[in-house]
Structure formats: structure tokens, C-alpha cells
C-alpha positions as a Markdown table, in Angstrom:
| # | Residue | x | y | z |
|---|---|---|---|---|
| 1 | Unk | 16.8 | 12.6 | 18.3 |
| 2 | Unk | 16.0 | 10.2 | 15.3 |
| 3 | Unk | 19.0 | 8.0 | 14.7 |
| 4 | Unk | 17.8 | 8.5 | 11.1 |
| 5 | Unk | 18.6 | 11.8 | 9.3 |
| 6 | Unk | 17.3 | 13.3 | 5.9 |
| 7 | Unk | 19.2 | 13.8 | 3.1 |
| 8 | Unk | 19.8 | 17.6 | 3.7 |
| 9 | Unk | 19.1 | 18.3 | 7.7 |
| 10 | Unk | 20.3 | 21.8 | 7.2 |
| 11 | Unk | 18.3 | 22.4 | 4.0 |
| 12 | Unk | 15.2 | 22.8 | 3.1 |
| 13 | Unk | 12.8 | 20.3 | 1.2 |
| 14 | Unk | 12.5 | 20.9 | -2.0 |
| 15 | Unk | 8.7 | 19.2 | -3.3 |
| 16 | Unk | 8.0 | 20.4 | -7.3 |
| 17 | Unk | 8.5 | 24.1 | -6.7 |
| 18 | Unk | 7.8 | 24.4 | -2.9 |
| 19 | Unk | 10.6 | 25.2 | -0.5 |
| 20 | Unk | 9.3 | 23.3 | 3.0 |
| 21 | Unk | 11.5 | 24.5 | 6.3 |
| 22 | Unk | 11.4 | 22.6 | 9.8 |
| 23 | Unk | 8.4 | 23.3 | 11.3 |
| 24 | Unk | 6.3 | 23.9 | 8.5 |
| 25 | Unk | 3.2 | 22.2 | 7.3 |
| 26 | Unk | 2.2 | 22.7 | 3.6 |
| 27 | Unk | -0.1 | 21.4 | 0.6 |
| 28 | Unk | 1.6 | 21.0 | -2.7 |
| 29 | Unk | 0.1 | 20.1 | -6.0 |
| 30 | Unk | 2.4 | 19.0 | -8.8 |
| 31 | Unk | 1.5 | 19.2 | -11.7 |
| 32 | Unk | 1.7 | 15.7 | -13.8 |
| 33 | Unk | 0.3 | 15.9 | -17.2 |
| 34 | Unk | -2.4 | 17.6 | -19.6 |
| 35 | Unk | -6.1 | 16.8 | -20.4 |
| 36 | Unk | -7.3 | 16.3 | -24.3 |
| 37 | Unk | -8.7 | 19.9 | -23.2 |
| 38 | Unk | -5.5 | 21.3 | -22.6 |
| 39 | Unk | -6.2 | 22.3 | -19.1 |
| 40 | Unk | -3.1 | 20.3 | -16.3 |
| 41 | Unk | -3.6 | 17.5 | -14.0 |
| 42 | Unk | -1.8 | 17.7 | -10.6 |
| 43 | Unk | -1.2 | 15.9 | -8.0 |
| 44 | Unk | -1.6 | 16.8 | -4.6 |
| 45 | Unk | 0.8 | 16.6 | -1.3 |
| 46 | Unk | 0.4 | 17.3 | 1.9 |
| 47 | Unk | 4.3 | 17.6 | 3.6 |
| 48 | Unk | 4.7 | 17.9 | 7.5 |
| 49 | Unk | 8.1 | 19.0 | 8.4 |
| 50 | Unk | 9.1 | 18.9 | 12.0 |
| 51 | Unk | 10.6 | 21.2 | 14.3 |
| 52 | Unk | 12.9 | 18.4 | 14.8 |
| 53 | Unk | 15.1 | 16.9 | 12.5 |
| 54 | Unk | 14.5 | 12.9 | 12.1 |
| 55 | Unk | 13.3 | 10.3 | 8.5 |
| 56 | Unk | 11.7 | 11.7 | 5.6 |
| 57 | Unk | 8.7 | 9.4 | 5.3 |
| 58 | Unk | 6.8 | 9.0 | 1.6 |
| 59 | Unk | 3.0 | 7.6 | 2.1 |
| 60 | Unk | 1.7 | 7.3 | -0.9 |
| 61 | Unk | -2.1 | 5.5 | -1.9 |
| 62 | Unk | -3.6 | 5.4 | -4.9 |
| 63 | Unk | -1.2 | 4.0 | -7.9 |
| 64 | Unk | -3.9 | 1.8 | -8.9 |
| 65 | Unk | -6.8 | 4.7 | -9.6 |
| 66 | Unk | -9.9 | 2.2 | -7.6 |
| 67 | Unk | -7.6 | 1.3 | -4.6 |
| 68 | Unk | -9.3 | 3.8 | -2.2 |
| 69 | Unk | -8.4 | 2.7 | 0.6 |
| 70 | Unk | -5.2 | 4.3 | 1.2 |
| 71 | Unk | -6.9 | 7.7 | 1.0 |
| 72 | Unk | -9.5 | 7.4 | 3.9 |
| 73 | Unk | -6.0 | 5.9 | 6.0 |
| 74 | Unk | -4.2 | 9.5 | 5.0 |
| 75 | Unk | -7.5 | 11.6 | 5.9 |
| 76 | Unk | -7.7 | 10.2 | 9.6 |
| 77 | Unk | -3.6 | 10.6 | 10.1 |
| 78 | Unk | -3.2 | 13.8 | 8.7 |
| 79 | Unk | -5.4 | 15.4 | 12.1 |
| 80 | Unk | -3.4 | 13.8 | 14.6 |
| 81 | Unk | 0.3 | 15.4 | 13.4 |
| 82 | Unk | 1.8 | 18.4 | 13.7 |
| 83 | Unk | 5.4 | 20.0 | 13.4 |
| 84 | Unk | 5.2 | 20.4 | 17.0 |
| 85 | Unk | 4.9 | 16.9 | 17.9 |
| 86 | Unk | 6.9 | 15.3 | 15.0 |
| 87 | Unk | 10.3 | 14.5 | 14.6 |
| 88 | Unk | 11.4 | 14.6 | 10.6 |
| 89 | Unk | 9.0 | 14.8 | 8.0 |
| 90 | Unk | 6.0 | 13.3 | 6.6 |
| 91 | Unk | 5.3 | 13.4 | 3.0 |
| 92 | Unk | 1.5 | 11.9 | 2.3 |
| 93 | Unk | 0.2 | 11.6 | -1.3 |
| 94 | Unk | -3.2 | 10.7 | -0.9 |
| 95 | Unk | -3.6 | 9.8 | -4.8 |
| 96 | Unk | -0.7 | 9.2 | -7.2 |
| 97 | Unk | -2.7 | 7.9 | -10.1 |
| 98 | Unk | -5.2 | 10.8 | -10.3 |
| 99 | Unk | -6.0 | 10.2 | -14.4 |
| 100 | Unk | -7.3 | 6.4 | -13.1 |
| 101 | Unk | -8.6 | 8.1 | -10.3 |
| 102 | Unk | -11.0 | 10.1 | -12.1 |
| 103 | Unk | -12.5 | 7.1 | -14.5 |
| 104 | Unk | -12.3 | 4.9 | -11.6 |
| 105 | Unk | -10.2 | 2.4 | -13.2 |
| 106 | Unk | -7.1 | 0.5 | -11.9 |
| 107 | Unk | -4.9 | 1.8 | -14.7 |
| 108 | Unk | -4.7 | 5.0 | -17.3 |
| 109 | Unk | -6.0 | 5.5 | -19.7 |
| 110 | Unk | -4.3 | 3.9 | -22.5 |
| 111 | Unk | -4.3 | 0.8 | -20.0 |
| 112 | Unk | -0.6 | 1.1 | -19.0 |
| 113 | Unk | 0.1 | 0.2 | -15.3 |
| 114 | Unk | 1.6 | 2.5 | -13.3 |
| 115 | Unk | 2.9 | 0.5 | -10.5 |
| 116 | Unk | 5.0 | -1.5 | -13.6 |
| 117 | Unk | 6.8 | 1.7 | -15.2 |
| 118 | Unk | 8.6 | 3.2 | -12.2 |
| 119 | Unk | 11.5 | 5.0 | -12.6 |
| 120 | Unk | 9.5 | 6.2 | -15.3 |
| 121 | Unk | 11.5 | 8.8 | -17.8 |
| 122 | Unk | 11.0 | 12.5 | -18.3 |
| 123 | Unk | 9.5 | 11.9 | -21.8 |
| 124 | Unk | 7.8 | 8.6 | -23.2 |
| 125 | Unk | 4.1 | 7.6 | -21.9 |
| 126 | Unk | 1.6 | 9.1 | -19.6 |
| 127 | Unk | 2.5 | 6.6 | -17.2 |
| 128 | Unk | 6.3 | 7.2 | -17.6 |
| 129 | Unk | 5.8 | 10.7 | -17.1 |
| 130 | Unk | 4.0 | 10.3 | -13.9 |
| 131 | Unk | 6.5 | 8.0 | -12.6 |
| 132 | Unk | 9.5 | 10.1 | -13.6 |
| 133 | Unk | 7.7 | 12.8 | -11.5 |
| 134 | Unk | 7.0 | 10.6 | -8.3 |
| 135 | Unk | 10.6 | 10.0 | -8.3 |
| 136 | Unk | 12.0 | 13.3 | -9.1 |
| 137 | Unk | 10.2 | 15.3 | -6.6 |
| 138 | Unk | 9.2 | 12.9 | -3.6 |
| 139 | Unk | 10.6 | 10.2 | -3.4 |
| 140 | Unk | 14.3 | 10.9 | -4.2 |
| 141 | Unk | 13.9 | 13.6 | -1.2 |
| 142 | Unk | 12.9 | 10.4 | 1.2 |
| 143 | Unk | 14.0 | 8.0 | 3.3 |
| 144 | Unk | 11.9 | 5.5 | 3.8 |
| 145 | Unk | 8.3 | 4.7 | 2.1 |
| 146 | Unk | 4.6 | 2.6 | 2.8 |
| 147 | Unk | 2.9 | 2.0 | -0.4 |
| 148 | Unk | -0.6 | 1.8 | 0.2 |
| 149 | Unk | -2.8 | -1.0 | -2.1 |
| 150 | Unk | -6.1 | -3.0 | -2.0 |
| 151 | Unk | -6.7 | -5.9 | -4.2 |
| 152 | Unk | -7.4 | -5.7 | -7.8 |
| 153 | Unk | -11.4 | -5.8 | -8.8 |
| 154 | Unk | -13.6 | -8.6 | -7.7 |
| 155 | Unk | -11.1 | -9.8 | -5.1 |
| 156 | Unk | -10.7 | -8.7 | -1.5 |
| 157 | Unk | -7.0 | -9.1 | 0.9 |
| 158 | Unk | -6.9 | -9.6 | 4.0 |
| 159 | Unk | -4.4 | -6.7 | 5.8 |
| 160 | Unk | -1.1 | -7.5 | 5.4 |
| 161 | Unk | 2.3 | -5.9 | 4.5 |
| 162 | Unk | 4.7 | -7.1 | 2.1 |
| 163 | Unk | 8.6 | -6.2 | 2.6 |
| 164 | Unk | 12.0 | -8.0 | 1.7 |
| 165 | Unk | 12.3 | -9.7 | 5.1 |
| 166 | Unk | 16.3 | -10.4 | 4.2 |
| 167 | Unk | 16.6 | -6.5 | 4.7 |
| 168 | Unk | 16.7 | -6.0 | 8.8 |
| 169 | Unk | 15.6 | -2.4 | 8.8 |
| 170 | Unk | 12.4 | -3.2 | 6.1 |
| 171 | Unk | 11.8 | -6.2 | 8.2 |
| 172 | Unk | 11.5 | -4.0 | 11.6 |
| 173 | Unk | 9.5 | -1.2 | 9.8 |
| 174 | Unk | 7.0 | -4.5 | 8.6 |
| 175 | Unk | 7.0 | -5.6 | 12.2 |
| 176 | Unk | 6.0 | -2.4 | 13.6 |
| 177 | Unk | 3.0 | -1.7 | 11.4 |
| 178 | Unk | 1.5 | -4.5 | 13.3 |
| 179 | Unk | -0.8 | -6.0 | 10.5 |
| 180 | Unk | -1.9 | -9.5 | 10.8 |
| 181 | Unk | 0.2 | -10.5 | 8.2 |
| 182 | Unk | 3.8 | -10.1 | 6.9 |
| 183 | Unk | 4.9 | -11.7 | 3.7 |
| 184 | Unk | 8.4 | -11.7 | 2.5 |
| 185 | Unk | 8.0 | -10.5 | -0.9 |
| 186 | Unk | 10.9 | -9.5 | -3.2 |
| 187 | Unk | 10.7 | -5.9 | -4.8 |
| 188 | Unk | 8.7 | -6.5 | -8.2 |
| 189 | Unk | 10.8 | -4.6 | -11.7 |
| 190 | Unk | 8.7 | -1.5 | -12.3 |
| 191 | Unk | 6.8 | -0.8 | -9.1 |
| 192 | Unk | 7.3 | 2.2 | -6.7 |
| 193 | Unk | 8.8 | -0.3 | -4.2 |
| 194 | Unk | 11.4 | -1.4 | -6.7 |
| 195 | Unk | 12.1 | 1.7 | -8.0 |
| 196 | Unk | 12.6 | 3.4 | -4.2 |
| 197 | Unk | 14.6 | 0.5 | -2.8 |
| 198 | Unk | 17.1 | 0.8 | -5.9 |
| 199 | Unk | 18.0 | 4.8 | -4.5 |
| 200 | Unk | 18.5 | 3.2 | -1.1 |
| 201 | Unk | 14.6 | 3.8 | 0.3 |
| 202 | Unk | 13.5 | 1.3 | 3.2 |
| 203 | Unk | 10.2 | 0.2 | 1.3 |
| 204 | Unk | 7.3 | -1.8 | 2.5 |
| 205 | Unk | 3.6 | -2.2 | 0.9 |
| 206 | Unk | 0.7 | -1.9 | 3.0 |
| 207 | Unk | -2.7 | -4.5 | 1.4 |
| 208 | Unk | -6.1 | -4.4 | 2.7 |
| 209 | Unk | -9.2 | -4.7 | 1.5 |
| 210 | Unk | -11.5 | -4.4 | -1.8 |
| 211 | Unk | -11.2 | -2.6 | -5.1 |
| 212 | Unk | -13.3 | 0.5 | -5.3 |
| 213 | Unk | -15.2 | 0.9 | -1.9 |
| 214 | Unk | -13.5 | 1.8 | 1.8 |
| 215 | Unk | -13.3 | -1.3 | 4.3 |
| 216 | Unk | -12.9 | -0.2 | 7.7 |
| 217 | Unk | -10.7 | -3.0 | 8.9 |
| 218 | Unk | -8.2 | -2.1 | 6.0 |
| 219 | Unk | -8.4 | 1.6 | 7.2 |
| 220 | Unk | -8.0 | 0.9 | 10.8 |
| 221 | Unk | -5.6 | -1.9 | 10.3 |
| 222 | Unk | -3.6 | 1.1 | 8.2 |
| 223 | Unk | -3.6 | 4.2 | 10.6 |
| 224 | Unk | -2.3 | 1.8 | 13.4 |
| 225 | Unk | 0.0 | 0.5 | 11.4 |
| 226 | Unk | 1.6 | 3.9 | 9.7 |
| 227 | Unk | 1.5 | 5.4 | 13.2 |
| 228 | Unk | 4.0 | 1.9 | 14.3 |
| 229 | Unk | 6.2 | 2.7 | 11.7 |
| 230 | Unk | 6.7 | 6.3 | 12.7 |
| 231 | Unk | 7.2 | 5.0 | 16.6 |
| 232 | Unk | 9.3 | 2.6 | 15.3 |
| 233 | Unk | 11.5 | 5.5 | 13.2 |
| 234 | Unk | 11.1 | 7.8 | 16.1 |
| 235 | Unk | 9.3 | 10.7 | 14.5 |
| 236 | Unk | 6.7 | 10.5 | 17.1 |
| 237 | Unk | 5.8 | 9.4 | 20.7 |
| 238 | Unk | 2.7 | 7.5 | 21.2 |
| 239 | Unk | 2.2 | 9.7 | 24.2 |
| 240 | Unk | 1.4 | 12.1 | 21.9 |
| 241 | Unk | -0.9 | 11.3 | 20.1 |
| 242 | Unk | -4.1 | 10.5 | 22.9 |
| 243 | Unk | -4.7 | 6.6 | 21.2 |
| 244 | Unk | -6.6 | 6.4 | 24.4 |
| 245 | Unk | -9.3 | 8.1 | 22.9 |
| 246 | Unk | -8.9 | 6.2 | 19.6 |
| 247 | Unk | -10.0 | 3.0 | 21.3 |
| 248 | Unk | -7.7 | 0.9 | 19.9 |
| 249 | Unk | -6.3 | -2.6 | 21.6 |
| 250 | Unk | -3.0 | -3.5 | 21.0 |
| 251 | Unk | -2.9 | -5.7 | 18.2 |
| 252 | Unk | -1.8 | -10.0 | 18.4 |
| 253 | Unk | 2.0 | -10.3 | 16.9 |
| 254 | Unk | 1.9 | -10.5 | 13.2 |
| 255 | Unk | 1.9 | -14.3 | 11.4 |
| 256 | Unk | 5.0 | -14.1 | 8.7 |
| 257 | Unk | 5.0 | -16.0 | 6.0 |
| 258 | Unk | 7.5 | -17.0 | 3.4 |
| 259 | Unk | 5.4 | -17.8 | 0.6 |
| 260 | Unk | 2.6 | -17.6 | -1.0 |
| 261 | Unk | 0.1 | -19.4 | -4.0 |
| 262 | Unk | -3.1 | -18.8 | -5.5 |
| 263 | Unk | -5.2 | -21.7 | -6.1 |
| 264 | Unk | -6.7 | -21.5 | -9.1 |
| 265 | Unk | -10.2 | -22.9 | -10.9 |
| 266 | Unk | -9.5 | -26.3 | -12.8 |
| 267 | Unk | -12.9 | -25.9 | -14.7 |
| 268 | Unk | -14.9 | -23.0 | -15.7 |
| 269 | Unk | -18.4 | -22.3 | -13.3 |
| 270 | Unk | -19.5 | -20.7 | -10.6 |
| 271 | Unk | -17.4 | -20.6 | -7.8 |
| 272 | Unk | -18.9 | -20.9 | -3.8 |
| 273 | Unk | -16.4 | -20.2 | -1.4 |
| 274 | Unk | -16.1 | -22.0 | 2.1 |
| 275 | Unk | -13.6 | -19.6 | 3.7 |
| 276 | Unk | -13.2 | -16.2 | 4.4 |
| 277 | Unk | -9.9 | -13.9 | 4.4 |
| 278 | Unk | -8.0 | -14.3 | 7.5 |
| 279 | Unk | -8.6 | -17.6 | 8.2 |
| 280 | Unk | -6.3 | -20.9 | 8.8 |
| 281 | Unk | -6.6 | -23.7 | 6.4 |
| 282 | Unk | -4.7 | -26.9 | 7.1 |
| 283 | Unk | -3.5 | -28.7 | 4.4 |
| 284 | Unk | -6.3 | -30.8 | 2.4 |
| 285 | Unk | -8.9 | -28.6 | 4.2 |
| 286 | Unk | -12.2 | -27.9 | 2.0 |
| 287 | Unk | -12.1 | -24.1 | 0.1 |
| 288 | Unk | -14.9 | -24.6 | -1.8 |
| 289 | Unk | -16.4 | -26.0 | -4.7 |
| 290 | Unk | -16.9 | -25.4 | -8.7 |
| 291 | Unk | -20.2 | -26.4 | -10.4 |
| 292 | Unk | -22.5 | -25.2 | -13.0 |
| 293 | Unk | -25.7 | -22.8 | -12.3 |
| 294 | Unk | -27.4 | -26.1 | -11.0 |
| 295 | Unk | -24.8 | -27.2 | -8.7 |
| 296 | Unk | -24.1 | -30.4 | -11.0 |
| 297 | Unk | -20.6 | -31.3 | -12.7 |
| 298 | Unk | -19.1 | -30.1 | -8.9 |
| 299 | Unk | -15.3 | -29.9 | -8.3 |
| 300 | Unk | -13.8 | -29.4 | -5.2 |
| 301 | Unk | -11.0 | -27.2 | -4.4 |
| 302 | Unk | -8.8 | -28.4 | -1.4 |
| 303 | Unk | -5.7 | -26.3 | 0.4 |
| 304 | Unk | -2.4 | -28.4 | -0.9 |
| 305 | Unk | -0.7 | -26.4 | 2.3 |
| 306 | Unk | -1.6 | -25.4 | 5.6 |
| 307 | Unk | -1.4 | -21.7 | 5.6 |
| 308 | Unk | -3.7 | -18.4 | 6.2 |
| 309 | Unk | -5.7 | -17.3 | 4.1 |
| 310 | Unk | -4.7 | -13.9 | 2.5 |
| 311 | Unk | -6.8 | -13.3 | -0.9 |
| 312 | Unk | -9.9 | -14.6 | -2.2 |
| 313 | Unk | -12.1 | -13.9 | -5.2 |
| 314 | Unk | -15.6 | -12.1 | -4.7 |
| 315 | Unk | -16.8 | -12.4 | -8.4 |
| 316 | Unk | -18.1 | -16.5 | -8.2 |
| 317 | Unk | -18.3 | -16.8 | -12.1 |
| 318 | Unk | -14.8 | -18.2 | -13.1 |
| 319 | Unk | -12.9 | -19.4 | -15.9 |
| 320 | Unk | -10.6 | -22.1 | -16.0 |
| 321 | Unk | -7.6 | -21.0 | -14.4 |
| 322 | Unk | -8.7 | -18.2 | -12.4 |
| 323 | Unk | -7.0 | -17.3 | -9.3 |
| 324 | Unk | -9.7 | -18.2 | -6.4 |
| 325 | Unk | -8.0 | -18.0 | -2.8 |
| 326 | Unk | -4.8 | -17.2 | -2.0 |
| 327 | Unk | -2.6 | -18.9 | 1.0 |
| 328 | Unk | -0.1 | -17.3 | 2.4 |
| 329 | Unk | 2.8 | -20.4 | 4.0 |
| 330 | Unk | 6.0 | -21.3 | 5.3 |
């Protein structure tokens, strides 16, 4: 038995208007707002409830409507649990953001950010809305959550989770996703993370990969890593789930970092990179250069820390400014 209990063991889940008893597994949709034609958006949820009682886990991809990545990780868990094998319950939204979703963007359509207006409130903006109803009938029902992001357009991250490192049990759910990367990251005002911590949620965020496309690393990386986590929480056994078959190694321990910076262009140009995401730098090592279409007027970017390299652009025309590769340090 999980030393970790949901908030009504003898109840019921309540998701939107579903009712979800131990043992049962069940797709919701909520409904979240209304088209210019009238006709309503939902949102939906797939909720595993196990015949035992253990964490209520939130996975939830998608905030930002061309981070994809989250959904292919969902897709390949989803097969390999039942109610039979689990031990509290899994609550998987595949996409939050379905308005962004649809026009492929990152935010909504009036450009608001969803991952900045969490709680949200019951009436105000599309976004706020949403929010509101994230809270209201997921998250407040969990115990703990993975956020699942990819970078923003035009850059790529290397896998990595970001927790609160100061907070033992959001440090030991970081640990056991296994990513080769942990940054301590305090909870940004307005994101899910924030917003879930703030009702007494453990929270981490789960980043891999590009904008817009699925990266197989990222998913990989991702279905190991939610599968730790639950290990870790004691919903499931390894055992049961045949990762023999999977053909998985066991992945090296994690690097963790304390801080991190993005270097950023000194000159507008075009920018040729000289490292790759996941790689060392030591301090004063060569990232790249800046020069115009002919290679002439050249600047040269060098790490000011030694470090790993966590984030880098993929668009090579930049402005002065831009943020270009990001290091991860102690």
C-alpha cells in the first residue's frame, strides 16, 4: 500500500461530471469554451483508477498548443496500465490548450499565455476560463503533477526536468524520472506548476525537445521517466509492466544543476552554432560564431561557465540580443 493517499480514499473521483470508482478506467471530455460558431470545445481525459488505493497523479501536455511532445509520451503509457496493475490513479490530459492546438500556435487566440494565467477565474478571458477549469476539476482532485513542455519555436531542449529542489518529495519525484538533467527551478507566478504547488501538489515539469514536431529522445526520455515517478510513488511495480520487451537500458544518474543562463547574440547576423544540446562546455569554450551572410564582421560567442548544455536556438538568423544556447551550471 502507497504511503500516499488521495484526497477522498473512500469516495469516488469526481472529473467535470464523471463519477470514477476504484478499478475503473474512463475517457472524459470537459467541456472548456465556445467557438465563434457557437458549437463547444472540450477537453479530453483519460482517468485510470486502481483497484488499489495510492497518489492521484495529473499528466498533463500540451499548455503551449505546438508542444507535441507530451502527447506521443501519453499515447505509448496509456497501453501499458490498467486498474489491475495500478495502485491510485492516473489522470492523463493529452492536450490542455486545445484552442492553440488546433491553429498550431503556442498560445490562444487572442495571444494570451496559458501557462501565465493559472489559477485562472470562472469568468474573465479564454485563457482564464481554461485555467479555472484545469484547476477546478483535475488538478484540485490530485496529488502530485508532471507538466509536460518542449521548447518554444525555433529552439530545441535537451530532456530535462525542472522542480524546486529545496522541496524533498519534488526533488525525489525529479530524481526518479531519470532525465539527464535536473534543474532547480522555482515555481514561475501564473503557470500550472505554481498554481498546483500553492494547493499543496508535488509539481515537477518535464522539457524535451522541439516546437511542433515529435523527437523520439524527448518521448522516450518521457515514458521512462513518468513510469519512475509512479515506481517511485508506488502506484506500480516495474515487474509489471514487461520493460524487458521495451528494450530500455537503465539510464546514467541525472547531472543537477543550480542555475542556469542564456547566452545571447551581441550583434545582429546569422548565427553557426558549434555545439549541440547535451553537451559539456567548459568555461571559455567556443559556441559559435555571429557574422553576416558572407561570414565577414564575425563575433565569437564563448561559454563564461563551464556547464551542460541545455537549450539552443535552431533559427541561425538573430537579432541583437537573442537568446542563442543555454547552460545549465552550478
Amino acid at each position: 500500500m502507497s504511503r500516499f493517499k488521495r484526497p477522498s480514499e473512500d469516495k469516488p473521483i469526481k472529473i467535470g461530471s464523471e463519477l470514477i470508482d476504484r478499478g475503473e478506467q474512463i475517457r472524459v471530455e470537459i467541456p472548456i469554451t465556445m467557438l465563434a460558431t457557437q458549437g463547444a470545445l472540450s477537453m479530453p481525459i483519460e482517468v485510470i483508477a486502481g483497484d488499489e488505493d495510492g497518489p492521484v497523479l495529473a499528466v498533463t501536455s500540451t499548455i503551449h498548443g505546438d508542444e507535441l511532445n507530451g502527447i506521443e509520451i501519453i499515447r505509448q503509457l496509456l497501453p501499458l496500465l490498467s486498474p489491475s496493475i495500478l495502485a491510485g490513479t492516473l489522470i492523463a490530459i493529452p492536450i490542455v490548450n486545445v484552442p492553440a492546438f488546433m491553429t498550431q500556435s503556442r498560445y490562444l487566440p487572442d495571444r494570451r499565455d496559458l501557462n501565465r494565467s493559472f489559477p485562472g477565474k470562472k469568468s474573465g478571458s479564454q485563457a482564464s476560463r481554461i485555467a479555472f477549469t484545469v484547476m477546478e476539476d483535475v488538478i484540485k482532485h490530485c496529488t502530485h503533477l508532471v507538466d509536460i513542455h518542449s521548447a518554444s519555436a525555433h529552439r530545441s531542449n535537451a530532456p530535462q526536468v525542472r522542480a524546486s529542489l529545496n522541496k524533498p518529495e519534488a526533488a525525489a519525484c525529479a530524481k526518479s524520472f531519470g532525465a539527464p538533467f535536473i534543474i532547480h527551478s522555482a515555481e514561475r507566478d501564473g503557470s500550472l506548476r505554481w498554481a498546483a504547488s500553492n494547493i499543496g501538489l508535488t509539481s515537477i515539469v518535464y522539457e524535451a525537445g522541439d516546437a511542433g514536431r515529435f523527437d523520439r529522445d524527448a518521448i522516450d526520455t518521457g515514458l521512462w521517466g513518468l513510469l519512475g515517478v509512479m515506481d517511485h510513488l508506488g502506484m506500480i511495480s516495474a515487474r509489471d509492466l514487461h520493460i524487458k520487451k521495451l528494450r530500455r537500458h537503465k539510464p546514467e544518474p541525472s547531472k543537477i544543476y543550480e542555475s542556469t543562463k542564456w547566452i545571447r547574440a551581441t550583434k545582429g547576423g546569422l548565427f553557426r552554432s558549434q555545439v549541440e544540446t547535451g553537451q559539456t562546455v567548459e568555461r571559455d569554450q567556443f559556441l559559435g560564431f555571429i557574422a553576416d551572410a558572407f561570414g565577414e564582421g564575425m563575433t565569437v560567442l564563448k561559454a563564461p561557465r563551464a556547464g551542460s548544455v541545455i537549450g539552443i536556438t535552431r533559427n541561425p538568423v538573430v537579432g541583437h540580443g537573442d537568446a542563442l544556447v543555454h547552460i545549465a551550471y552550478n
